[in-house]
N, C-alpha and C positions, 0 to 999 in steps of 0.2 A: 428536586431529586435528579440527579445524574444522570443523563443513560446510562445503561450498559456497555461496555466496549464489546465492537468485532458482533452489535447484536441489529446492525440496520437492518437487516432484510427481514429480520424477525418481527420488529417495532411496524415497521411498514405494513407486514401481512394482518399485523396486531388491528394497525390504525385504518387498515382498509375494512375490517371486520367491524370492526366500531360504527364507521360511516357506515355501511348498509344499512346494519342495524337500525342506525338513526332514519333510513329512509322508510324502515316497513320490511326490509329483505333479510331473514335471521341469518345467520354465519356457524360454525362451527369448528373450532380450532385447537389443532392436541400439538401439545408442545412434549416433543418426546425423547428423550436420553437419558446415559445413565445419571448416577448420584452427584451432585456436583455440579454437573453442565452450567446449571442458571436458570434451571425452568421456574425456580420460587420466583427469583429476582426481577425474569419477564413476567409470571404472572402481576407483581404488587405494581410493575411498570405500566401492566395493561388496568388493573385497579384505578391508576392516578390519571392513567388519561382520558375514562370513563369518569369519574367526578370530574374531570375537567369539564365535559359535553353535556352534565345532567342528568348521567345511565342513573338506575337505581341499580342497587348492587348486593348480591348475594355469595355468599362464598362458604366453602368447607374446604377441611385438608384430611386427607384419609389419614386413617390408622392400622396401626397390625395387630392391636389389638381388638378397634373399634369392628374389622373387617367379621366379625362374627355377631354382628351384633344388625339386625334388618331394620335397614332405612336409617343408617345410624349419619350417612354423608346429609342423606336428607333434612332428618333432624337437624342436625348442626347449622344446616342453612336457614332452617325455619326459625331454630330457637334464639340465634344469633341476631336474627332482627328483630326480635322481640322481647330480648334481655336488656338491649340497653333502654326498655321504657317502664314504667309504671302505671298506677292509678288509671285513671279514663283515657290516658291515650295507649298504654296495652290495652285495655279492654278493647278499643276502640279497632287498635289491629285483629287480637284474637277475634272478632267478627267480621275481617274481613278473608282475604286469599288466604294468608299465614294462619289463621284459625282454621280454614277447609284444610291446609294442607295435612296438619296435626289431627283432625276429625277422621282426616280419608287415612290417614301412618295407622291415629288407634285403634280403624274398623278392621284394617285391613287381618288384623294381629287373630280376629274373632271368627277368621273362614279360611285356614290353609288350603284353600282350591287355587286351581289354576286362572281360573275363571275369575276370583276373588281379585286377584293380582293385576288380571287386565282390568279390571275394573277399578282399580286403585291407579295403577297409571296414568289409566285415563281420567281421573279426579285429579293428579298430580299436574299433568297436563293443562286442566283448564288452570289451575292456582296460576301456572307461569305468565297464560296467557294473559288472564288477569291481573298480573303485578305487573305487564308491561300494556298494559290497557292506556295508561295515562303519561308514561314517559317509558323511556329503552329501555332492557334492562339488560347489566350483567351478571352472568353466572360464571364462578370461577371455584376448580377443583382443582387442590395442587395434591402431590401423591396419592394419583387417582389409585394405581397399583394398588393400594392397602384401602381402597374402598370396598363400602361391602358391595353385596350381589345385587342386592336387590338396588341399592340408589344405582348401581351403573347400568339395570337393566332401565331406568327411568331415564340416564343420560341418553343412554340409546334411542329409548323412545319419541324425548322431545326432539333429538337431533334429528333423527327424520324427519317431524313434523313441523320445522322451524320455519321455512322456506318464506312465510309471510308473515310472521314475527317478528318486530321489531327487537329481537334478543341476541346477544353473541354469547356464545355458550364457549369458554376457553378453560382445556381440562390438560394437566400437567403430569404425564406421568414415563415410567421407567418404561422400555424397549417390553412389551405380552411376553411371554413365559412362549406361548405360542402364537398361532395365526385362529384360533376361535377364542371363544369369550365376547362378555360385551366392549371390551377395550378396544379388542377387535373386530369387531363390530362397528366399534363407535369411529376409526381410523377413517372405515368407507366413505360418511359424507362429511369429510371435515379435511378442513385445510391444514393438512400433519408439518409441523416446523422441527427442523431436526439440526439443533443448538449444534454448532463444531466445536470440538477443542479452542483456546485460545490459544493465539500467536505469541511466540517469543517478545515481539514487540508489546502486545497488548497486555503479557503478565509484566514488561519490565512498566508501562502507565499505571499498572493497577499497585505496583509494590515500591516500584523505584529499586534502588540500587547498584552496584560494580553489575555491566553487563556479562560477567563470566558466570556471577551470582543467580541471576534472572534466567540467564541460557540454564542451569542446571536443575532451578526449580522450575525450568519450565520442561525441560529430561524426564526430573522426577516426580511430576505430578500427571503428564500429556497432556499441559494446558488446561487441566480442570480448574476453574475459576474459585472452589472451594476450596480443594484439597494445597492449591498454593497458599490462599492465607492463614490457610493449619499449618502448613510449614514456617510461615516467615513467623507466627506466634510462637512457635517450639524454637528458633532460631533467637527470637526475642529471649525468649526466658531460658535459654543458654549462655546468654551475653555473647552471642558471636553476627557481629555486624551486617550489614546488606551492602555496605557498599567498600566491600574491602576482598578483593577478589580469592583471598585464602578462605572465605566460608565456603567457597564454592564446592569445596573437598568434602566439607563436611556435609549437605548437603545432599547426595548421593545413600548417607549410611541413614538417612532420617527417612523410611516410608512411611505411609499415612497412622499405619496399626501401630507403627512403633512409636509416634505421634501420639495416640491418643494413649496407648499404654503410661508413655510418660506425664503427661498429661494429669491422669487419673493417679499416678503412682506419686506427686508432688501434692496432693491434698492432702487433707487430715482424715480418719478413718470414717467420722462421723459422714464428712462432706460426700464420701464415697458411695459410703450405704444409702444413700439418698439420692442421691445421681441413677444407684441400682434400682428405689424404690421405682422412680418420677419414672423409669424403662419401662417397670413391668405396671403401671397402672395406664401408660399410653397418656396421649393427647391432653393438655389440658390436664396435668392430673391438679388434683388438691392440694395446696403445701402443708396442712393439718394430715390430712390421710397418709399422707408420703410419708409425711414427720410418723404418724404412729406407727405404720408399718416397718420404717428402717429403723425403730426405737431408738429416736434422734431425740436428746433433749433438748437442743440449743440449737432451734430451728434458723433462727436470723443468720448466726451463723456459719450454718452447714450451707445455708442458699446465698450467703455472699460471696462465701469461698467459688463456689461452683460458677457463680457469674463470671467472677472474677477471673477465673482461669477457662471465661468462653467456654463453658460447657452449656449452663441455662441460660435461659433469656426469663426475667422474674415480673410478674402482675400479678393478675387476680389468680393466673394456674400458672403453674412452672411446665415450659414448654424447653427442650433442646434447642440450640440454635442449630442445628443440621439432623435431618435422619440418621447421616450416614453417624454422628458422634452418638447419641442412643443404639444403634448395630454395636458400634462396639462397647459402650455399654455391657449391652446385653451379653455378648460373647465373653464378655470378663464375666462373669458373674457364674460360668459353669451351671449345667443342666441340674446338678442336684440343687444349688442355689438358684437357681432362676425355679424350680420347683416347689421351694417351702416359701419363698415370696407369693409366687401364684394362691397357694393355702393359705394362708394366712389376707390375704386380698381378699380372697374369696367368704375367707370368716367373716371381717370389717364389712364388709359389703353386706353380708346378709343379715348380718345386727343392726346394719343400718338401713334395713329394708329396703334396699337398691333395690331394681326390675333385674326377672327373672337372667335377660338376655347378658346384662353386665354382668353377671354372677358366674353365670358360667360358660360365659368367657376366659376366668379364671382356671374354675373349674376343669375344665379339659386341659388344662398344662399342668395343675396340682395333684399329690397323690392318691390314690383310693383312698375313699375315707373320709377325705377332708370333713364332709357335711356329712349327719345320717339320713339328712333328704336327698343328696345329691344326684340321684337319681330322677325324682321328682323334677327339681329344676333344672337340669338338661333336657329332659322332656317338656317342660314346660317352654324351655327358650327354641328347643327343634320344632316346636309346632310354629310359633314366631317367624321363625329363620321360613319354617315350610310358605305360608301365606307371602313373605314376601319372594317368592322363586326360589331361593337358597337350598336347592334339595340336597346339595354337596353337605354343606357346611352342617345343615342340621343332620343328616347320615350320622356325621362323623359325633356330633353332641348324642344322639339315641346311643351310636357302637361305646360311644364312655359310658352311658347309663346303663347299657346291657351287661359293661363291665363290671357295675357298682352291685346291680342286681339281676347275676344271667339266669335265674329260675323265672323272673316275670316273663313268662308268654308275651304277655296285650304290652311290653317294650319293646321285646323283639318282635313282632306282628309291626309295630309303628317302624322297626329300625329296617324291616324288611321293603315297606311299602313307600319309604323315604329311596330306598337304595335305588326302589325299580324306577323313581323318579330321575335318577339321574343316570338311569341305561344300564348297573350294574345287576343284569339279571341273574347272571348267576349266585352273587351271593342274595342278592333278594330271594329268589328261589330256597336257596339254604333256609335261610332264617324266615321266612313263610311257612314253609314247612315246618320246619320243629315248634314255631307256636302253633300252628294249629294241631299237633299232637298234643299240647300240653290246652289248650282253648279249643275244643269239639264246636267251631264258630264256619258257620256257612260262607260269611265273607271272606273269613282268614281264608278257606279253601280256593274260592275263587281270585283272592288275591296271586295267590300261588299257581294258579291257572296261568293268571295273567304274565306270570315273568315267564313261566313254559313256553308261553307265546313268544314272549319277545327272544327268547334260545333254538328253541323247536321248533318255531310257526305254529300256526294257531290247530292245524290237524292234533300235534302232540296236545295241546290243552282241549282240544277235545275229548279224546282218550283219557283226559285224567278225570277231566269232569262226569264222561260217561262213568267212570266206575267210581268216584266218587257219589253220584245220586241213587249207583243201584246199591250202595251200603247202607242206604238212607230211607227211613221211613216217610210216608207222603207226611207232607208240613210245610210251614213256610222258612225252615231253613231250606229242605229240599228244592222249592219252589224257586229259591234263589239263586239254584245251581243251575236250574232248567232256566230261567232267563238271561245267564252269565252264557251260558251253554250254546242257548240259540244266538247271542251275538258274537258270540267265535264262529258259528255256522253261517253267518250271515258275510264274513267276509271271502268265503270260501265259494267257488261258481262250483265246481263239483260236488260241494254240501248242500245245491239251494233242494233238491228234493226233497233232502233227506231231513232238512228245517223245513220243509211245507207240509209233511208227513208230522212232525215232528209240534210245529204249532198250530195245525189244525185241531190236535188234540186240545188247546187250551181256548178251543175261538166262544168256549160258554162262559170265561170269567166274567164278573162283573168289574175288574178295575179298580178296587177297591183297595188296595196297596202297590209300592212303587212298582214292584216285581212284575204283579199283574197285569201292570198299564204299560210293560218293558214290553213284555211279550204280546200283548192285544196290539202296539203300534209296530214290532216287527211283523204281528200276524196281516195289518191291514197294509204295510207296506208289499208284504210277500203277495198279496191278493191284486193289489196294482200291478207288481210286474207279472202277474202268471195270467191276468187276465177273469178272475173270480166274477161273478155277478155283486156290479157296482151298490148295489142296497146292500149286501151282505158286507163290503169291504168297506163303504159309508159308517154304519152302524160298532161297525167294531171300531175304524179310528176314532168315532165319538165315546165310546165308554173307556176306549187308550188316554183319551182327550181329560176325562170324567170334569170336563167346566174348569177348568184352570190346574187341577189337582197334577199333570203329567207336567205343565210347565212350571211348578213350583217343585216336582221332584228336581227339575232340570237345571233349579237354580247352583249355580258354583260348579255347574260340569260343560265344559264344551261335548264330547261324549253324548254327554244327557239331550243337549238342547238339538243335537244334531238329529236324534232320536225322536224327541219331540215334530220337530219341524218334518220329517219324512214321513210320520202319523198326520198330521197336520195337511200333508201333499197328499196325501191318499183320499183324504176327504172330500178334500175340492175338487181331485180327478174324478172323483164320484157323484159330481156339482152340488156338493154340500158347501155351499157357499155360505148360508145365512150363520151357522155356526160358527166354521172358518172366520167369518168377517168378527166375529165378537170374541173368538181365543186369540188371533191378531191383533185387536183393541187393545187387549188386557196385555198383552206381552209389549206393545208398542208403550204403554204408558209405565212398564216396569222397568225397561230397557232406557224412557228417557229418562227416570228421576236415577235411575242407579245401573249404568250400563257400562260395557264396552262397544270398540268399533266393531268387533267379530259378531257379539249377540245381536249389535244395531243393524248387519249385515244379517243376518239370517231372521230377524223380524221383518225386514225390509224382502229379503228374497221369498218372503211366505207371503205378503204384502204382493211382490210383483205378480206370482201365479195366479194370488187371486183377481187380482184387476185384468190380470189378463183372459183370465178363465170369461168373465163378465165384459170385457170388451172395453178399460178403460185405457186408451190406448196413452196420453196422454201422463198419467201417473204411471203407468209401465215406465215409460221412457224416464221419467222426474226418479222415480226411487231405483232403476239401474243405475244412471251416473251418482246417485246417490251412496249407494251399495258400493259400489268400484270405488268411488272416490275414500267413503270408509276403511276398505283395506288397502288401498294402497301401499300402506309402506309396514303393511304384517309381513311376518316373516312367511315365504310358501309353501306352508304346513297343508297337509294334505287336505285338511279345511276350507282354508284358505283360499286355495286353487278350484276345488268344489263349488264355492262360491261366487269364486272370479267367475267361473264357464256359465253358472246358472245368469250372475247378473247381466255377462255378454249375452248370453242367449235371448235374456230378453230384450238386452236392449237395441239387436238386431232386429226383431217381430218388432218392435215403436221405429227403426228408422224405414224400413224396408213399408210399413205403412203409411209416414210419411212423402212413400214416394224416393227417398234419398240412400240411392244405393251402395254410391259413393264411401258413405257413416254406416253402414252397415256392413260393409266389406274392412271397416279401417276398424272397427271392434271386433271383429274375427281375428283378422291379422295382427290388433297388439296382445289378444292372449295368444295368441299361435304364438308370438315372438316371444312372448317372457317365461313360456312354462313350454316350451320344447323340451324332449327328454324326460318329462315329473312322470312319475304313474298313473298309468288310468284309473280313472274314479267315474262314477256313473255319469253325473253332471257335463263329465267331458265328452262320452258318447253322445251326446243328446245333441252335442254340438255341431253333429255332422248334418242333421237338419235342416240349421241356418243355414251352415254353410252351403247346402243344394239349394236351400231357397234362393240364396245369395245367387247362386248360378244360374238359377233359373229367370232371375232378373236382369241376369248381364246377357240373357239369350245362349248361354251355353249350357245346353241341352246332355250333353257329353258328361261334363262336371257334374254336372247336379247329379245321373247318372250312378256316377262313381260314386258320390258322396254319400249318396243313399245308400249304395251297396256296403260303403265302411261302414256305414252305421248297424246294415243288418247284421253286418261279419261278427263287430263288435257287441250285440245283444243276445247273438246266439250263441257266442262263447260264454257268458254269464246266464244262461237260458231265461230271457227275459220279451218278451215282445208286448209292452202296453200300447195300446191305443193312443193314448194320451200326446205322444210326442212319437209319431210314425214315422218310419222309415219309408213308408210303402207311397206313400201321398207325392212327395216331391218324384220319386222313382214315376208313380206311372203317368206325372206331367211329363217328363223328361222324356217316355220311351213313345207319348203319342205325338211330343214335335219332332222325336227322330225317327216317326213312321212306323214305330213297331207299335200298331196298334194293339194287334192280340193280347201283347205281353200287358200292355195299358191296362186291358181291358181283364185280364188277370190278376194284377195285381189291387185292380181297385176291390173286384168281384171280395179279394180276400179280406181287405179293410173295411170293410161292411161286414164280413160275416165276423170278426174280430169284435168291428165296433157292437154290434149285435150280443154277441156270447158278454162284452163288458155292460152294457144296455145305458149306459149315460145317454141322455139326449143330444149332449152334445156334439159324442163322438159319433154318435149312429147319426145325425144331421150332415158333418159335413162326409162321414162316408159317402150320404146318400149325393152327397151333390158331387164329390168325387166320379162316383159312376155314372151320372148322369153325361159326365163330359167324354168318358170312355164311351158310351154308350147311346150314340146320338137318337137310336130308335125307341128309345124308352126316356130322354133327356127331358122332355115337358114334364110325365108323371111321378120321375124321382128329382126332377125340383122342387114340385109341387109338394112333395112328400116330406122335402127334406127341410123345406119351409114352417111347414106346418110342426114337424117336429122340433124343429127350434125353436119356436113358441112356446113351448114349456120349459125350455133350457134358461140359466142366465146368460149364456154366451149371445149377447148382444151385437157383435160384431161378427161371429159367425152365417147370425141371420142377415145381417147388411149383406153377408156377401151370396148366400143363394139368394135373395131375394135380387140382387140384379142380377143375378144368371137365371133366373125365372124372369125378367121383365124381356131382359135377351132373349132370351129363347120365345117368348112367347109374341118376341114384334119379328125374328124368323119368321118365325108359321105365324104371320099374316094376321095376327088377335088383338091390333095397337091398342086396342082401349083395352084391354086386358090388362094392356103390359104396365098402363101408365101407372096404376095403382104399387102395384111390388115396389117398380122406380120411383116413387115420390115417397114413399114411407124408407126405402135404400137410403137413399139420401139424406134423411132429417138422422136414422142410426148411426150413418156415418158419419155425420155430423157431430153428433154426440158421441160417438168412440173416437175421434179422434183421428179418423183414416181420410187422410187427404186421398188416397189412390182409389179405396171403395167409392168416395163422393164423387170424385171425376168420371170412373166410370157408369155411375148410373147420371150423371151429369151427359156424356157424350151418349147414351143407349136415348137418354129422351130426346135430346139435342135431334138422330137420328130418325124419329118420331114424328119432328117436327116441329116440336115445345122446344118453351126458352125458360128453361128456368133459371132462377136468381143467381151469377156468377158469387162464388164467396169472396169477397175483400176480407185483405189479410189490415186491420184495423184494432189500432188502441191495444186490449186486452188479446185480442188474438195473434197479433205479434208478438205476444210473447212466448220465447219456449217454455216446455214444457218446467224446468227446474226452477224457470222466472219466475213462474205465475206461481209455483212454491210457495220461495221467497217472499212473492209480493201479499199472497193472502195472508201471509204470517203476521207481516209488518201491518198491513190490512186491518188486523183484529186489537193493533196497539201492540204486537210482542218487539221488545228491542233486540237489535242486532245480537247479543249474547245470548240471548235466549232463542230465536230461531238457533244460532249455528249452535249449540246445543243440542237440542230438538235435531237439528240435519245434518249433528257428527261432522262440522267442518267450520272452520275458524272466525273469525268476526269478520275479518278484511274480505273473506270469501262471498259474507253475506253483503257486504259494503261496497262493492265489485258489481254484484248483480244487481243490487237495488241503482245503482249510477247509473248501467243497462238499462233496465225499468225505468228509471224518472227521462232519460231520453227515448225509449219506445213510444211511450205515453206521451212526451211531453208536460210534465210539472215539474215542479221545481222539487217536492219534497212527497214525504210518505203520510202529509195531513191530506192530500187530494186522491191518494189508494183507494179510498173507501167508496169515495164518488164515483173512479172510474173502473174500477171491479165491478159494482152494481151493477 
């Protein structure tokens, strides 16, 4: 095959893309201009020189019809390679990627959540990496434009996560309507090629003839590489020559429309109606379907003719040889005619028990009527269209079915809560409203809450909801208003009273319904930040918890799970650990067989707090970069961002323990960097913490200071002060190296009496050893004190650390043999949490002593970090590379990468000598 002319720089960008790929390095490449440019011609160029190298190869071409139909690009890629086989070796495929792909498209169809979606992506996601597990692979989308929503929110997807994928992902489409969307989207990490016009010279190589001829069709097309050989073909079947410089005149009165007009106006009427059918059935249509629909009899030929005069291209479907020749098509064919086509489509289709999605597709261009179901199956293809993200497209299929039948309520309830999906609250409000006058339905009410919200702010859905519950008899409709209720008051800091007032009334539920366990996990959440006695705030997140029952409400809502996980946080702040550690089992094994990166990120940050609460310093550290590395490339949804700060947070406490303050200071600074300007979220206040610890390890006393006071600024404007994650601790380090004792000795006085009114052992421990340091003339008895009280804490590493500030203090005051006991049991804690910095110093308090205890060698298994020894226990137990990065939401090369690390830390050659030397 030919190059293209005037297309080097394109071919080049093509072939550089190829070669990464082949290295391990994915690519991503949108070839983008209008109709005509030649974006088909490079894509099939970039096709041939991929089977040149070995790629395997995957492809779809959108449609304008297909574009309402979810997962329709994806299909077409899926079913394409599994059409051309049979017998045992389809089977063969369908059980492998291309079977998961089709498994993850039919589940997705069975849970319109949002949540649903990410979790389908990320199924879609592993298929790819799997088809390129064992050679390259290419994926190629030519008029990506008329793809649907949901396969380009997939292209999107993968293109972020390419980066170590042996894949080139090369997608072909028209200039975005706008600058959002996923197209636009998809632009960001991809190498965009932006085809020119051809040259005068290059259309006179492509067509030949009298150079006056050439200069005018090259006038009258602006070097579109299409629309010139529509020309020279209408020039052909005029009988007026190329190389004879008087065509050149005529030339000028031939534009493209009046081309194709002619074109269509020189067949036979049959050939016509056929041409019209193959528009409105889109891609691939059927030459039988075509033929009954344009009530063609003499199919052979009405599809010769149209060959013949370069309209179709003829196989197993009769496909256009250009878009732009089907546009005009379609424009010949007038809105009432292109309307009894769609009906009549839409009959044939449902006789022939086509899927709901192809149906009405139709459907929404044909007239009321058509179907006396037609209501039904728009509804039926909107819920489709909903699961795969499409909240546009499906809107618009409900607003037909509300058309076919606008007295159903539970349509417009669906047409209403599709709309709020796509940000259109005002009319979602509308149409919420008038169903739930016609449906007396507690959700519908709150649904209609919820767009108030997104108009008014969440005060005005306050307001509706309060007087909606007082028209309302106690019940579990009612019940459902007061949970909706209290999480509109929950994002409001001047509402948190009047929700503490508000769910204390509900703190006797037992949990027993989703509603119940809404409000018992905002009740235990409100208990944490007000400071409530931690057995009473323990006690309530476990019946919010009710053994799994709160995280299987929380399946298919982000919402939910976030709800989940904050009931969850309250527990463990309440050192309900042992519970905590067994609803995080249960979520961690749901998340791996059927998860996204977001859910894997928020089992993992429920996951962090509790290792941290318990002291394992080491899996802190392993499941932040783990959590980070997870979201990395989501979009930063307020989520999102929540997340990123919790996972930085801790993974600043694991470096700052290892001593390296350096990594500790550089995960502050890239969330600071990438989420400057987002709105504050709690997560992010917390963060001012680190960041003083951070200071307070660089010796700047000053900083740390300030940082604590942003933080108190920022918890009293949301009226929140827990124990848990103090503002007051870093502050009165800070004010006793900058000499203000008093103030020191103030602020600690109050973190005792705080940690105290919360009653955790944990927090009252390290209050106590706080004040101890304030406090030099009482510093023996409230170590002593604070020791002892962490002995009933899980916080393991909390007693690491008064216990060498009791070994300290007590080889001060002159008690060595006292002291040695605290210091040698310090040490083996610290050990076991993971804190290089606790071990050294009860390492130097004995050293001081006079003892020599055992320096630690950093050796074998302990050279590993922390995300290594992950890795290496994984492979350790027999799991293969796919199945950890699985399990740890990051790619196979990732896992393959660390384990090359490991087998030279270690010294072996492979992961059969893991098991030996993990032991």
């Amino acid at each position: 095959m030919r190059e293209p002319l005037e297309r080097d720089s394109e071919i080049a960008h093509i072939r550089g893309a190829l070669d990464a790929a082949t290295r391990g390095e994915g690519r991503v490449v949108v070839i983008e201009g209008r109709a005509g440019i030649g974006k088909t011609r490079l894509v099939r160029e970039c096709r041939e020189l991929a089977k040149e190298r070995g790629f395997g190869r995957l492809q779809a071409v959108g449609d304008a019809l297909e574009s309402a139909m979810a997962w329709g690009v994806v299909r077409q890629m899926v079913e394409r390679s599994v059409s051309r086989y049979s017998g045992e070796i389809r089977e063969k495929i369908l059980a492998g990627p291309s079977g998961a792909a089709l498994k993850a498209l039919d589940g997705a169809a069975l849970d319109p959540s949002e949540a649903e979606l990410a979790r389908t992506l990320h199924s879609l996601w592993w298929v790819a990496v799997d088809l390129s597990s064992t050679r390259p692979l290419l994926i190629t989308v030519d008029d990506a434009h008329w793809a649907d929503h949901s396969s380009l929110q997939f292209l999107v997807y993968l293109s972020r996560r390419i980066a170590d994928l042996p894949i080139a992902l090369v997608v072909a489409t028209r200039p975005p309507a706008d600058n959002s969307g996923p197209l636009a989207q998809l632009s960001v990490s991809a190498d965009r090629l932006l085809p020119r016009p051809l040259t005068a010279e290059a259309i006179g190589a492509l067509v030949g003839g009298h150079p006056e001829v050439v200069n005018a069709l090259h006038a009258a097309t602006g070097g579109n590489p299409f629309l010139s050989g529509v020309l020279v073909d209408e020039l052909a079947a005029l009988g007026l020559p190329l190389d004879e410089a008087s065509t050149a005149e005529k030339v000028g009165t031939l534009g493209p429309s009046t081309v194709f007009r002619a074109t269509l106006g020189r067949l036979p009427s049959h050939a016509v109606a056929l041409a019209g059918a193959v528009a409105v059935l889109g891609t691939h249509a059927d030459p039988w379907q075509a033929a009954e629909l344009a009530e063609v009899d003499d199919l052979p030929a009405a599809v010769e003719a149209l060959a013949a005069a370069n309209v179709l291209v003829t196989g197993e479907h009769l496909e256009f040889v250009h878009p732009v020749v089907r546009e005009a098509v379609l424009s010949g064919l007038g809105p009432i005619a292109r309307a009894s086509l769609h009906a009549r489509a839409a009959k044939a289709l449902w006789e022939a028990h086509a899927t709901v999605d192809r149906v009405a597709a139709h459907l929404v261009h044909a007239p009321k009527g058509t179907l006396p179901n037609a209501a039904e199956v728009l509804r039926k293809a909107a819920s489709t269209l909903l699961s795969g993200g499409d909240a546009r497209t499906a809107a618009a299929h409900l607003a037909r079915a509300v058309d076919e039948k606008p007295d159903d309520a539970g349509l417009r309830a669906e047409l209403g809560r599709a709309l709020l999906r796509t940000g259109d609250a005002v009319n979602a409000h509308r149409h919420l409203k008038a169903a739930a006058q016609g449906l007396p339905d507690a959700e519908l009410v709150a649904a209609a809450a919820s767009a108030t919200a997104a108009l008014e702010g969440p005060a005005a859905a306050i307001a509706e909801l309060t007087e909606a519950i007082a028209a309302r008899p106690d019940g579990e409709s009612r019940l459902h208003l007061e949970a909706r209720l209290a999480v509109f008051r929950s994002f409001l800091p001047d509402q948190r009273r009047t929700a503490s007032a508000h769910l204390s009334a509900y703190a006797g539920l037992a949990g027993s319904t989703p509603d119940e366990r809404t409000l018992l996990g905002l009740l235990a959440q409100m208990g944490r930040y007000e400071v409530w006695p931690h057995d009473e705030v323990a006690a309530t997140a476990t019946r919010a918890l009710a053994n799994g029952a709160y995280l299987d409400d929380a399946t298919g809502s982000t919402d939910a799970m976030v709800a989940w996980l904050v009931a969850l946080l309250a527990l463990m702040a309440a050192d309900g650990v042992d519970i905590a550690r067994h609803e995080i089992e249960r979520a961690r094994l749901k998340v791996r067989t059927h998860g996204s990166p977001i859910e894997f990120a928020m089992v993992t940050n429920a996951m962090l707090f509790l290792n941290w609460r318990c002291g394992d310093m080491p899996a802190v550290e392993a499941g932040a970069e783990s959590a980070l590395a997870a979201v990395a490339h989501e979009d930063p949804v307020s989520e999102v961002i929540s997340l990123r700060a919790t996972s930085t947070h801790f993974a600043v406490y694991a470096a700052l323990e290892r001593g390296d303050v350096a990594a500790a200071s550089a995960f502050a600074t890239a969330f600071d960097s990438a989420h400057a300007g987002a709105r504050q979220t709690m997560p992010m206040i917390w963060l001012h913490e680190v960041r003083a610890l951070i200071a307070l390890a660089e010796g700047d006393a000053r900083r740390a200071l300030f940082e604590a006071y942003r933080q108190r600024d920022a918890m009293h404007q949301v009226h929140v002060d827990p124990p848990t994650i103090p503002w007051r601790a870093p502050a009165a380090r800070a004010a006793l190296l900058l000499g203000q004792h008093e103030l020191g000795l103030e602020l600690a006085t109050e973190q005792l009496e705080i940690a105290r009114r919360w009653g955790a052992a944990t927090e009252v421990g390290a209050a106590l050893r706080l004040l101890a340091h304030a406090d030099p003339r009482s510093r023996l008895e409230l170590l002593t004190e604070s020791a002892s009280v962490l002995e009933t804490s899980p916080a393991r590493l909390e007693l690491a650390r008064s216990l060498v500030d009791l070994g300290e203090a007590l080889r001060v005051a002159r008690r060595r043999s006292d002291a040695r006991e605290p210091l040698h049991r310090a040490i083996d804690l610290a050990a076991a949490c993971g804190s290089a910095v606790q071990r050294t110093r009860a390492v130097e308090a004995l050293e001081a002593l006079g003892d020599r205890p055992r320096r630690q060698v950093v050796l074998g298994a302990e050279a590993l970090t922390a995300s290594e020894r992950r890795v290496a226990d994984l492979a350790a137990t027999g799991r293969a590379n796919r199945e950890i990065a699985q399990e740890l939401f990051v790619t196979p090369k990732t896992v393959e990468n660390h384990l090359g690390r490991i087998y030279t830390k270690l010294g072996i050659a492979g992961r059969r000598d893991l098991a030996r030397v993990l032991a």
